[in-house]
VEXDREN-2710 file (C-alpha; in Angstrom, 1 decimal):
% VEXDREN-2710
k/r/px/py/pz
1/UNK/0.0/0.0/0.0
2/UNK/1.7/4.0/-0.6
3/UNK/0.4/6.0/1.8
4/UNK/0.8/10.3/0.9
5/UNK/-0.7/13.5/2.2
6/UNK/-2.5/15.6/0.2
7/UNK/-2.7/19.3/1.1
8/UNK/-5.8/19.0/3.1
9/UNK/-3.7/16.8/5.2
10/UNK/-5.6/13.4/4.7
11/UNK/-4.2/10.6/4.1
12/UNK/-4.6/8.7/1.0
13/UNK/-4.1/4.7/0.6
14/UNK/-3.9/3.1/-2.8
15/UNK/-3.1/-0.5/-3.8
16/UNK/1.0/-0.9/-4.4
17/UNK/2.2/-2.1/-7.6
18/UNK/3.7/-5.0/-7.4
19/UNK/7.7/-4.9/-8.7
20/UNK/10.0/-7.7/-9.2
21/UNK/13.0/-7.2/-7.3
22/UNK/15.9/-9.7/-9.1
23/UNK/18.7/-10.6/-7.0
24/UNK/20.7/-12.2/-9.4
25/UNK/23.9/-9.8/-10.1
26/UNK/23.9/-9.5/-6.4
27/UNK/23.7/-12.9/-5.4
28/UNK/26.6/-13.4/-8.4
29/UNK/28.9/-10.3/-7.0
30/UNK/29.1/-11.8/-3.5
31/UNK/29.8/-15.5/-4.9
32/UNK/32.6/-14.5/-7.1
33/UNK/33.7/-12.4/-3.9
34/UNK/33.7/-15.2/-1.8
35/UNK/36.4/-17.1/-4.5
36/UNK/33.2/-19.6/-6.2
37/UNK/34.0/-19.7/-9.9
38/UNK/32.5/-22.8/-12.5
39/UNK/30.5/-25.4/-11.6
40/UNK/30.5/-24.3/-7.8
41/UNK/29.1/-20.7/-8.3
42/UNK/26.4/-22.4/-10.4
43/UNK/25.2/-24.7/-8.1
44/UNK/25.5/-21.9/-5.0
45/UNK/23.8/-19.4/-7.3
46/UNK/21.5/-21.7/-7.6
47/UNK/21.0/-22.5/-3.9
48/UNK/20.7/-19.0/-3.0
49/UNK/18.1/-18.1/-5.3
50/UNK/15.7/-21.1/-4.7
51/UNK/16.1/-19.5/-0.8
52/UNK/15.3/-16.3/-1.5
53/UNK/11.5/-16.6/-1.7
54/UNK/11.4/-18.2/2.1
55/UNK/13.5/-15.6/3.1
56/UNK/11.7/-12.8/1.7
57/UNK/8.1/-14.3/3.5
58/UNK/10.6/-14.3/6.5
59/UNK/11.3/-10.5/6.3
60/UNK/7.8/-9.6/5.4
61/UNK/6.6/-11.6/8.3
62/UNK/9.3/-9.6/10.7
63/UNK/8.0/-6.4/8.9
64/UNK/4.1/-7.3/10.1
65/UNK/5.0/-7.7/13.3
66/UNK/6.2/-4.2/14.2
67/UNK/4.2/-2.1/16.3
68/UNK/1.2/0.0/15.3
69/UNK/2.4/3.7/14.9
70/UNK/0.2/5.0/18.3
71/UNK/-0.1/9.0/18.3
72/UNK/1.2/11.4/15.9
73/UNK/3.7/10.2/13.1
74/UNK/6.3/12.9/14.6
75/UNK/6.3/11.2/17.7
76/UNK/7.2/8.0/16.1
77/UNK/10.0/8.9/14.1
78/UNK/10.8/10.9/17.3
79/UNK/10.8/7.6/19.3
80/UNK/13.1/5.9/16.7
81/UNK/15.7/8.4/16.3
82/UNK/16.6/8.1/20.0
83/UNK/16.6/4.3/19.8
84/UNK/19.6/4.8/17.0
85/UNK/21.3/7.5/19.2
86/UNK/21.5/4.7/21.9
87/UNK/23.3/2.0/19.9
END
């Protein structure tokens, strides 16, 4: 879903489009990084992109399970901002 404001400050949800996100040249850059050449960064490539769907559900799940945004929207990003200046 995109959210925006308009200039009556209302928010406005519409349906996201859906994009396909490939991997593939990343996936490739951090195999040939890590020394796999031939047959071996074939059959890795191979492993990590049959993976990526479950770990993709995994991250959407994570992403579902964060809190409800409670108050004003400036609060919020208030409230995470000091979280980072504590790490």
């Amino acid at each position: 879903m995109k959210l925006s404001w308009n200039s009556q400050e209302k928010i406005i949800i519409r349906p996201a489009t859906f994009e396909e996100v490939d991997f593939s040249e990343d996936i490739l850059q951090d195999l040939i990084a890590q020394g796999l050449s031939g047959q071996e960064l074939l059959q890795e490539f191979k492993n990590v992109r049959s993976s990526l769907p479950a770990a993709l559900q995994v991250l959407e799940q994570e992403t579902m399970n964060q809190p409800i945004i409670q108050g004003s929207l400036d609060d919020y990003l208030d409230s995470l901002e000091d979280d980072e200046d504590d790490e």
